[in-house]
Phi, psi and omega in degrees: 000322182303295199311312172276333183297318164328301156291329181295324183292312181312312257002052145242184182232141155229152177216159192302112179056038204160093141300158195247057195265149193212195176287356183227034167218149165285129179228129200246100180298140183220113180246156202241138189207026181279321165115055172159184190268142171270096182286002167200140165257177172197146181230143187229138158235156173344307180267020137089047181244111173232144187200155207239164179247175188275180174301136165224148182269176217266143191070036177236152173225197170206181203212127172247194184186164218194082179346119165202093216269009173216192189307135196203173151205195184182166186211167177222166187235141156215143169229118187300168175287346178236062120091005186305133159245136175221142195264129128253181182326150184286114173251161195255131191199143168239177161320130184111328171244163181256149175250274165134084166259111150307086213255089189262186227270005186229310195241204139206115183291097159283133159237172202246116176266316133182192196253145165269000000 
């Protein structure tokens, strides 16, 4: 119950395969495609709102989201199993749209996947 009460504050979410996107969250799908386990993403946003997933293995993926009912941007963090960290870029985002980061062993590719 804490865990959730926890997230309802942040507002953000991360949850297994499946977003909640909707006209007012941003939602970022995150597959791992490095050739080893991530043990944490982190989505950090403009408005310093973060949240992190549990581990995923390698070629699995998860999906976090995030309240933004206007103009945002955000960026993720993974840190690989043999302890490598890699940022990407900071993106420009509103309520509504969806992403794709694509975390491979040098980068993380975000793409823009379409609006709800």
């Amino acid at each position: 119950m804490k865990r959730l009460f926890i997230i309802i504050v942040l507002g953000v979410v991360a949850c297994d395969n499946k977003c909640d996107c909707s006209s007012d969250n941003v939602c970022v799908t995150i597959v791992n495609v490095t050739g080893q386990s991530i043990e944490t993403v982190r989505l950090l946003t403009k408005g310093i709102k973060r949240v992190e997933s549990g581990q995923l293995a390698t070629d699995d993926k998860t999906c976090l989201f995030f309240k933004s009912p206007g103009e945002n941007s955000f960026s993720l963090t993974a840190i690989l199993s043999n302890g490598d960290t890699i940022i990407s870029a900071e993106e420009y985002s509103e309520g509504g749209y969806k992403f794709i980061g694509t975390v491979t062993k040098k980068k993380i590719n975000i793409e823009f996947d379409k609006i709800y």
